[in-house]
N, C-alpha and C positions, 0 to 999 in steps of 0.2 A: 674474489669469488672462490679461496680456493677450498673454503667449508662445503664446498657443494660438490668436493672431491670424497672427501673422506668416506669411510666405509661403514658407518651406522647410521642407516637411512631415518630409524627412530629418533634421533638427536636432529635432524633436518629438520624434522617435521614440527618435534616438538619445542624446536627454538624456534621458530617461525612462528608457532602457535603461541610461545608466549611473548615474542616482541608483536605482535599486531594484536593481541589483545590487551596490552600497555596506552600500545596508540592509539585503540576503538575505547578505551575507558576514559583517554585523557581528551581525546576528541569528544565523547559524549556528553561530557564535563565541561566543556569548551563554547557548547553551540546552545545557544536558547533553542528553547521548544519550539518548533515551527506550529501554524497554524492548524496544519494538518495533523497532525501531533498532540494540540490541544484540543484539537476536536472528536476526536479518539479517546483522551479522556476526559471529555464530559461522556461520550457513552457509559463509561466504567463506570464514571458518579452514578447513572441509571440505568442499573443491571437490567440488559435484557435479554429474548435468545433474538431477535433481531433488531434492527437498526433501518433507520431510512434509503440509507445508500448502498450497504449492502451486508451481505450474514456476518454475525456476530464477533467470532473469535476473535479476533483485535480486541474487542471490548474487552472481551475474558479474559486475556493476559495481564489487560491492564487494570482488571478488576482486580485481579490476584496480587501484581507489584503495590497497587494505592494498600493494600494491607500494611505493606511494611516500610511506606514511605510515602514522598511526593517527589523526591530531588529527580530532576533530570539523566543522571545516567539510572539511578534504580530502575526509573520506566522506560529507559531503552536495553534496559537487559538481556529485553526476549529479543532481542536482535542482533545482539553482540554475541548471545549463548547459541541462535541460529545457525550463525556463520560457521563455528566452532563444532556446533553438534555435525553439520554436512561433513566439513575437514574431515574428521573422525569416525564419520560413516564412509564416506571415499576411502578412506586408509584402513582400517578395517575391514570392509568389503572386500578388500583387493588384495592385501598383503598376504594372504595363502597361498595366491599363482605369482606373485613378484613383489617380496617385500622394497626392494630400492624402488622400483618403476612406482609403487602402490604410493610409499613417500613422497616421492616426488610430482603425482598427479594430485596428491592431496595438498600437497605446500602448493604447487600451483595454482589450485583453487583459493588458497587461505590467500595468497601474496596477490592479488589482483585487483586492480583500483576500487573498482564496486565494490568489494568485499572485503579490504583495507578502510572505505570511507564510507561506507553507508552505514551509520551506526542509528539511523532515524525505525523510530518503530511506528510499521503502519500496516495496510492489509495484506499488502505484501509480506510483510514477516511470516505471519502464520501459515498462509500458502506458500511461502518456501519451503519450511521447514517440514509438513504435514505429504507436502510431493514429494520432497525426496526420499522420505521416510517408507511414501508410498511406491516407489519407484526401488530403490533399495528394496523390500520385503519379497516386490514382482521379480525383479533379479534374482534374487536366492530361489523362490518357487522355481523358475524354471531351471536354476542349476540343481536344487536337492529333490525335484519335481514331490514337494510334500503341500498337502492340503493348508496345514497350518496357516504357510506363507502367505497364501491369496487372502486367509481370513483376514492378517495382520495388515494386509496390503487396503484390504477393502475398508477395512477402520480407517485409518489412514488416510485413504481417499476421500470418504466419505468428512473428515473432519478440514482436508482439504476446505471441500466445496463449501463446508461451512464459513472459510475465510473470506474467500474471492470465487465469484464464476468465473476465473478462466481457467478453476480445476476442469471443468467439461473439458475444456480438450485435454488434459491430463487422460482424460474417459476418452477420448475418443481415438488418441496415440494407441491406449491398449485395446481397444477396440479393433481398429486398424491392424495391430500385430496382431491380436487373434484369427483374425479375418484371412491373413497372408503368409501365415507360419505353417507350417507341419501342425495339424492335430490329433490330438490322441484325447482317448476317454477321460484321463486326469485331468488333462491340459483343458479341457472345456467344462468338466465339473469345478474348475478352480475357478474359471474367470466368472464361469455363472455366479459360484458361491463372493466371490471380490464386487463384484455388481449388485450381490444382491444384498449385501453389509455395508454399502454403501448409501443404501436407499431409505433407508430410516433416516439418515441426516439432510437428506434433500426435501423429506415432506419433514422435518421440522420445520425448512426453512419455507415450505412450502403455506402450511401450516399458518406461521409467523405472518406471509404477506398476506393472505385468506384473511384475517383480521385485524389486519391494517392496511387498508386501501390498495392492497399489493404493489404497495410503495415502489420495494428495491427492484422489484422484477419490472413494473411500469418506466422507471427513471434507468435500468440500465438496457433496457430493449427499446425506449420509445425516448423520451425525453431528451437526452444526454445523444441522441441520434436522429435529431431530428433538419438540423442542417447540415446532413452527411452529405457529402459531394464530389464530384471525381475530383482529383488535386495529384498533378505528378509529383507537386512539391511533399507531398506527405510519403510517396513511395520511394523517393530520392533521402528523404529524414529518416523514413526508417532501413533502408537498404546503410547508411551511413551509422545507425545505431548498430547493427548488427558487426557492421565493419571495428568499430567500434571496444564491443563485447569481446568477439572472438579473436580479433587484432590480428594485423597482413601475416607477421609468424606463423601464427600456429595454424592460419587459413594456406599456407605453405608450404608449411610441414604436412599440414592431411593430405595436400593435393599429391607431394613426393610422394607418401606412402599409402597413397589411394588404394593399392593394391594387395598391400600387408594388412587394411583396413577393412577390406572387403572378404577375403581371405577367414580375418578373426570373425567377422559377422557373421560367416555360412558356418567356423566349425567349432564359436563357442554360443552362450545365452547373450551376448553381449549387443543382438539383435534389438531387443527390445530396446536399450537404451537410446538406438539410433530414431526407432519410430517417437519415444517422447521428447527427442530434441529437435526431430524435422518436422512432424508434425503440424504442432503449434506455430512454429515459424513460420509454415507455409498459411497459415490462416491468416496470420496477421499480416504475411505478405498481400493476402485478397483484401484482408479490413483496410490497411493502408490505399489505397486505391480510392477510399472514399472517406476515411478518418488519421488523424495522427495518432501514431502509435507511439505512445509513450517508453521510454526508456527501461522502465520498471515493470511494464507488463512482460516482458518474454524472460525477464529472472527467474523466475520458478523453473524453468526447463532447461535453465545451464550445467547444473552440477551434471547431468547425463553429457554434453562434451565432456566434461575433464577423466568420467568413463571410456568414453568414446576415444578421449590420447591415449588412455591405458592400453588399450586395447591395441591399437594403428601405431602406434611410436616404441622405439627402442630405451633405454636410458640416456644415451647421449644426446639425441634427440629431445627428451624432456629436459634433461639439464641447459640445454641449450636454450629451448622458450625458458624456462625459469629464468636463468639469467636476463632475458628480454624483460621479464614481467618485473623484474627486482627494479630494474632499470627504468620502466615506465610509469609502475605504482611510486617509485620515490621520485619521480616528476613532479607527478601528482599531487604526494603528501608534503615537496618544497611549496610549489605554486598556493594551495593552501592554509599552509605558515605564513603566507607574506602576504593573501589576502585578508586575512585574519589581523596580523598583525599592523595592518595600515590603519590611521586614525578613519572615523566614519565619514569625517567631513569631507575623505578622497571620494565620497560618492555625490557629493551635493547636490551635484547638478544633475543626476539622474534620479526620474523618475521615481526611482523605485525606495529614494534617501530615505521618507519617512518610515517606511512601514521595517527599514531598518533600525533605524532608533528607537522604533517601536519594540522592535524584540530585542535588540542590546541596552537598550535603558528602560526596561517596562517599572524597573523600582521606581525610578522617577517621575514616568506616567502615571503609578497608582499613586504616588504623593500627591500629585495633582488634584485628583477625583477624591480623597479622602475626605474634602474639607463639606460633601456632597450626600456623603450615604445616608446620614440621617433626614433627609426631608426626598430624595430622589428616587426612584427606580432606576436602575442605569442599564443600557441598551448600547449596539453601535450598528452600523450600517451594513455589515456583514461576517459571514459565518465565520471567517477566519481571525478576524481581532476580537468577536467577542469570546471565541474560546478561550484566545490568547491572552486577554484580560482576565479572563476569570478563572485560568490558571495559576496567571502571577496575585490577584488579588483574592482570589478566596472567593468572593463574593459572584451569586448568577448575572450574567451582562446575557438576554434577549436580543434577539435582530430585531430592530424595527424598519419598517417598509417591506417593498415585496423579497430583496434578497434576491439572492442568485439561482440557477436551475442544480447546482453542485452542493450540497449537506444541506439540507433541511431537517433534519433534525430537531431545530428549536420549532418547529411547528406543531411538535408532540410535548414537548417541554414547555411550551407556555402557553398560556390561559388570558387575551389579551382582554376577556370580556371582565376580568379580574381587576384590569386595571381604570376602569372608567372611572374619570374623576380625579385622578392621580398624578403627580410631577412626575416625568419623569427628563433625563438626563442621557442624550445619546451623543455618544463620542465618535468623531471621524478625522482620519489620518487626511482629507482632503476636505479644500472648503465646498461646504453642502448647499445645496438650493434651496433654499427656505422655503420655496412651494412646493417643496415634497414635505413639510414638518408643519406650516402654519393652519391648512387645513383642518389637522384635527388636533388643535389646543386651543382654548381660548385665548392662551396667549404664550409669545417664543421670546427669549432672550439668547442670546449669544455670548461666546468668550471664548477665547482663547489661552491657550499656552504656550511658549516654544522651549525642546528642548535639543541643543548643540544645534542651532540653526533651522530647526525642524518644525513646522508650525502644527499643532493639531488644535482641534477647532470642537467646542462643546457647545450642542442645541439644549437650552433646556427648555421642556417644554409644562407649560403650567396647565391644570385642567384637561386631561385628555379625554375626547372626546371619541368613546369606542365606537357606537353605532355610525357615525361618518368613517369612522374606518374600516371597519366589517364591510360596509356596503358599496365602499373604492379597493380599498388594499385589499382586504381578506377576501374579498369577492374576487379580484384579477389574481390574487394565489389559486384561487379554487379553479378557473376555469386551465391556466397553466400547468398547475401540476396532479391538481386531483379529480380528473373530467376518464373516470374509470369506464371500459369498456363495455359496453351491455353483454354480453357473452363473458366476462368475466366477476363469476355470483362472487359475492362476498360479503363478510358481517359486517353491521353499522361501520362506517368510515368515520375514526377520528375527528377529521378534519371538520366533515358536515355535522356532524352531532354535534360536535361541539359550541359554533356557531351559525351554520342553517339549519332551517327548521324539514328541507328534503334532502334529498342522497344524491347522492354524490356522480352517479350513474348517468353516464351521457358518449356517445361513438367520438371514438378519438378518430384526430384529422388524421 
């Protein structure tokens, strides 16, 4: 360790930044597309400004990458270039009041398992990148107290929220600082003006659900939370994420210098930073109470710690967690070489085998279905392998049956009254019930494949009969996920126009 002695903090930084972006290129290169992954790009196949689950931007990045390619790391770039743009904004931010400390808060950011391993592009990416940017801008406003910044801030913000809704509380942290800081005449003409540049990207997306059954905003306020429940176990998972994230060090180090921390927050701007990293926390600490908080929702509001060490810690101090972080990220990046590097068949007997072989042999699954496309339509049982399918094969793979309450999507995508009358061909990683498929075919035959032990199972079904399924399937979609509020007006719904002949319009439970 004793590179992390020497005396050009620039060379720290910038060999850090180019070994982990070696191993976020070769890992991205490494890993099949997840599910989640492919179904982000079928949005980008069908440019839109919104999306079922939720605003756009995701789509848009990868509208932009599919220009100059299809390969797996090209479409995780905006996520590799993420990481790298924050590093760089950390370090630059900071390097005017302590080039070495500025270095080394920024390497510690860069060297950090999440952000060592997570090379996966999803709505997270853009709301990282779009909060920090926006957080960063709010910083300098309050250091050079110039209008500009809140404008720069408020874009920013606003394309935030375009990503992911948990930029609101990005809005609400500055809100909150505003609320509790020292004000002055600029200081309140700035946040109005950041709030109010903000708010043309909210009625886009606002806009977007108004003429589409207010899809994202219905499935992330009502649907997706509908069997929310108290659960200590979800407040113990996410109390253990957080543990996690910030790691016992550096939760050790703030607490010694609790007082140099406190100290920095009353007499520089470096305020603000604190209200967007607790803020948020504290919400999800109330959300957890009654849902699991996911690992990947409270990332947007990290890179404000590694402000917050700036600020609270000394150099020796930061060299000290760097070394922890060197030490715990190359855990990480062994334990990953060697689950990577184990034959598939180490997984056989769990559950989860096929839908492994699924994504590490998909060439050999599309060889499978090939000998099929000319007489079939092909479909599978849910959102996550037909994107995955129709990534590695070119060809559109539909959900058929009702699907899951999580990406609906293909419900805008396909046209099932198109297909009466039609073979079609649905593929699943587990063996199916044939009374979910006989129903509406004249008639079902079955096959099989296996590949490296792995059984997948193909229905195909002859003569589909749509009005029996309009009036089972599509009808228990409709009352499920498209049973829109009467107090919430909105233009013809998709979903009803397309197959009932009324709207859509009925009191949610």
């Amino acid at each position: 360790m004793d590179f992390l002695k020497f005396n050009n903090p620039g060379r720290l930084f910038y060999t850090a930044l180019t070994v982990t972006l070696i191993l976020r290129l070769i890992l991205a290169g490494w890993l099949p597309l997840s599910g989640d992954e492919a179904y982000f790009v079928v949005w980008a196949k069908h440019l839109d400004y919104g999306y079922y689950d939720h605003p756009p931007m995701v789509g848009w990045f990868l509208y932009l990458m599919l220009q100059f390619g299809h390969s797996e790391v090209l479409l995780r770039l905006p996520a590799i270039m993420t990481t790298i743009t924050i590093s760089l904004g950390i370090y630059q931010l900071l390097k005017k009041q302590d080039e070495t400390k500025a270095a080394l808060a920024a390497t510690l950011f860069l060297v950090s398992p999440i952000n060592v391993l997570n090379v996966l592009i999803t709505t997270d990416t853009p709301l990282l990148l779009f909060a920090f940017l926006s957080m960063a801008a709010l910083y300098r406003a309050q250091q050079q107290e110039k209008l500009a910044w809140y404008i720069v801030s408020g874009i920013f913000f606003g394309m935030g929220f375009l990503s992911k809704y948990f930029a609101v509380l990005l809005g609400l942290a500055y809100f909150t600082y505003w609320l509790t800081s020292r004000k002055t005449t600029r200081k309140t003409v700035g946040f109005a003006m950041l709030f109010a540049l903000s708010l043309p990207f909210a009625l886009i997306n606002l806009y977007w659900n108004y003429t589409h059954c207010w899809d994202n905003i219905l499935f992330n306020l009502y649907t997706r939370n509908e069997n929310a429940h108290f659960s200590p176990a979800n407040i113990a998972a996410y109390l253990g994420i957080l543990l996690y994230l910030i790691t016992p060090p550096v939760l050790w180090q703030l607490f010694r210098q609790r007082n140099s921390l406190k100290l920095q927050l009353q007499q520089s701007n470096m305020r603000v930073m604190l209200y967007v990293f607790a803020v948020p926390l504290l919400i999800f600490a109330m959300l957890s109470t009654k849902k699991m908080v996911g690992l990947h929702w409270v990332l947007a509001f990290f890179p404000a710690l590694y402000l917050l060490l700036f600020a609270a810690l000394g150099s020796e101090d930061l060299k000290k967690l760097l070394r922890f972080m060197l030490g715990f990220t190359a855990v990480h990046v062994i334990l990953l070489a060697v689950l990577l590097a184990m034959p598939l068949e180490t997984w056989k007997h769990n559950r989860l085998y096929g839908g492994l072989v699924f994504l590490f042999e998909h060439e050999k699954v599309v060889e499978q279905l090939k000998p099929f496309e000319k007489e079939y339509l092909f479909a599978t049982d849910g959102y996550s392998p037909s994107a995955t399918i129709e990534y590695y094969y070119g060809k559109p793979f539909f959900v058929f049956g009702e699907g899951g309450l999580h990406a609906r999507q293909d419900d805008m995508l396909t046209d099932f009254s198109q297909f009466n009358s039609k073979d079609i061909l649905i593929l699943s990683k587990s063996a199916p019930d044939l009374n979910d498929y006989a129903p509406y075919f004249a008639k079902i035959d079955t096959r099989t494949f296996t590949i490296r032990d792995a059984t997948f199972h193909l229905v195909l079904g002859h003569g589909f009969n749509f009005e029996k399924y309009r009036n089972e399937v599509l009808q228990t979609i409709r009352e499920k996920y498209y049973r829109i509020p009467s107090f919430l007006h909105h233009a013809p719904c998709y979903f009803c126009e397309k197959y009932f002949s009324n709207p859509c319009d009925a009191p949610m439970k």
